[in-house]
C-alpha positions in Angstrom: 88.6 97.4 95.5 88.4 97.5 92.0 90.0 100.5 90.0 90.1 99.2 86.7 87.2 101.3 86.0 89.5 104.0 86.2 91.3 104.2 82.9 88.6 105.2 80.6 88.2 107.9 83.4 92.0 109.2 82.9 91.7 108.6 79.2 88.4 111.3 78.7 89.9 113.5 81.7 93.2 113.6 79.4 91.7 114.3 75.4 91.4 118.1 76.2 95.0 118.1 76.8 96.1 115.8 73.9 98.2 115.9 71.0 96.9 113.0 69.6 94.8 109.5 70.6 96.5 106.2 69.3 94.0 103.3 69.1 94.9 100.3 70.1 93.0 97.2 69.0 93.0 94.4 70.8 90.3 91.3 69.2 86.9 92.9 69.9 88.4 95.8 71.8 90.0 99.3 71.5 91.9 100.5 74.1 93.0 104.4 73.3 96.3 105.9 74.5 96.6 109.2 74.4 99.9 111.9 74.0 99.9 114.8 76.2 102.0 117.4 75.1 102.7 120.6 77.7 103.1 124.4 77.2 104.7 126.5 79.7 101.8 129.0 80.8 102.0 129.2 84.8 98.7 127.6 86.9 97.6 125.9 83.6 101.0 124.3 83.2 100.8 123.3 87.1 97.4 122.2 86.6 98.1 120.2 83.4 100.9 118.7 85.1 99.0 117.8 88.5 96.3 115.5 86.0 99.3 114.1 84.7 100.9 112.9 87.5 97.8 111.4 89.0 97.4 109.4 85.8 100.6 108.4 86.2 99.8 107.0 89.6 96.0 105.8 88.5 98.4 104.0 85.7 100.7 102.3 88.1 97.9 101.5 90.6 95.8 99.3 87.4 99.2 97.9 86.7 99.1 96.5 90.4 95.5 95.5 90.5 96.0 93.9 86.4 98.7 92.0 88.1 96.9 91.1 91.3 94.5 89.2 89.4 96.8 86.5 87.4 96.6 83.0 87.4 92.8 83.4 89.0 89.3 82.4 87.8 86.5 85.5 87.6 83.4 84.5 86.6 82.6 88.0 86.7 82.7 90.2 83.8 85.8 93.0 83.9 85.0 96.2 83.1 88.4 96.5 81.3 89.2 94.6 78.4 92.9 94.6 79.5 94.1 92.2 82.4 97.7 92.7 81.5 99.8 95.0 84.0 102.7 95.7 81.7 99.9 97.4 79.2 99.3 100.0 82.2 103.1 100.4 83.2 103.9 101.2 79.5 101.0 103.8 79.9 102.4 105.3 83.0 105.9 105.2 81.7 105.0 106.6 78.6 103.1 109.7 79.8 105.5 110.2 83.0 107.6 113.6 81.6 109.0 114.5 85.2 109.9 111.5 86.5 107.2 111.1 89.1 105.9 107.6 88.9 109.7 107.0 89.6 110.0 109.0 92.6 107.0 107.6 93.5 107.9 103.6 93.6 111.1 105.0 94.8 109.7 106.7 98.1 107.1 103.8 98.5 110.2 101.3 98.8 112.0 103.7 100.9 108.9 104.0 103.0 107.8 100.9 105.9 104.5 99.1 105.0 103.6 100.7 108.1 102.8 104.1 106.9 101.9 102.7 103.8 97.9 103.1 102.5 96.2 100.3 100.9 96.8 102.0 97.6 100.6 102.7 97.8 101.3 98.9 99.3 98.7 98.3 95.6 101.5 99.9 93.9 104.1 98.5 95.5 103.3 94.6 95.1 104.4 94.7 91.4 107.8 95.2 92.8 108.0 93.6 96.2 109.8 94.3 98.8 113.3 92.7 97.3 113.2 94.2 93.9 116.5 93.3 92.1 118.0 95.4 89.3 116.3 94.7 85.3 118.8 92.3 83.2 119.9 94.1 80.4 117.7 92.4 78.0 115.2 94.2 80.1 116.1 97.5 79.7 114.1 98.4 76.7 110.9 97.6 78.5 108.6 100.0 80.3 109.2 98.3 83.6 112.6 98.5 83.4 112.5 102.2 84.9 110.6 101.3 87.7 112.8 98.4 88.6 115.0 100.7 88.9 113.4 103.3 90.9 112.1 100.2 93.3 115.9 99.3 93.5 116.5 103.2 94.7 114.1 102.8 97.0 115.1 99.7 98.7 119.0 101.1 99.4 117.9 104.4 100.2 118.6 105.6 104.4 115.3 107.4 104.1 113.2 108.9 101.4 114.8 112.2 100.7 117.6 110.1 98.5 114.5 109.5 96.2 113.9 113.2 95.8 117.5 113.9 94.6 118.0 110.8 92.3 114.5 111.8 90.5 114.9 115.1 90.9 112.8 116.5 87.7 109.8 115.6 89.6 108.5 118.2 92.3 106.0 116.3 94.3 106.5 113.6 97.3 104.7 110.5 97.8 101.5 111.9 100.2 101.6 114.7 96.9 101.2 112.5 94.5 98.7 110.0 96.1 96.9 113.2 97.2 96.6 113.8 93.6 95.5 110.5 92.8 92.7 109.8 95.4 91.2 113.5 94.7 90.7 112.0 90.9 89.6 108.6 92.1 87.0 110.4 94.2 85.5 112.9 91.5 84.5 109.4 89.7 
């Protein structure tokens, strides 16, 4: 399956909210990445903060599918002009206030690729099952966080050691992928 279609999706479903829209060139495209700035008002805040957790996932789950594809011939057009996964992760990190794409690859580490859907293992092959700590000339990059949370994830007992490292962020995996697929399937 193919959700590079996707980001333009999260992009529209994210201007309401926006402080403001950088864009990006990139040759003969434009790519636009967009701010998303919060207030504190109740169900709008909860809504506000649902979307933006889902795009954090939808961000993380093109990074996968971005990297999935390297080093392989398609003859086929792309519907995205951007193949490059650390484009997406910088997007996900970048718009992640609570924390959530963190807990997230945390709990998906913690978690056995048993109980794991085809989207969450998605997610979880940009870090693999043996993810190792980001050098410190690393740090500085968007990926660098995640490595992190992957590491988390891979010496946690169980998954509630994820919830009270990343603690800002209130939602669980099934939440957050909840979120995610419900957007996926209003496409």
């Amino acid at each position: 399956m193919r959700y590079l279609h996707l980001f333009p999706l999260v992009v529209v479903i994210l201007l309401p909210f926006c402080e403001a829209i950088f864009l990006i060139g990139t040759g003969t495209t434009t790519a636009a990445a967009t701010t998303l700035t919060l207030g504190t008002g109740g169900a709008g805040a909860a809504a506000i903060l649902g979307l933006g957790a889902a795009a954090v996932v939808g961000g993380l789950a093109l990074a996968a599918l971005a990297g999935s594809r390297r080093g392989k011939r398609d003859t086929t057009p792309s519907c995205m002009p951007i193949d490059n996964p650390d484009f997406f992760l910088t997007l996900a990190a970048n718009s992640d206030q609570l924390g959530c794409g963190l807990r997230l690859i945390c709990e998906l580490e913690a978690t056995s690729d048993e109980l794991l859907s085809q989207d969450e293992a998605l997610i979880l092959s940009l870090f693999g099952r043996a993810p190792t700590p980001p050098k410190q000339s690393e740090l500085k990059a968007s990926k660098s966080g995640f490595q992190y949370a992957a590491l988390v994830g891979s010496l946690a007992k169980d998954v509630s050691e994820c919830a009270q490292v990343f603690d800002e962020c209130p939602w669980d995996r099934q939440t957050l992928m909840k979120l995610f697929t419900e957007g996926k399937n209003q496409i």
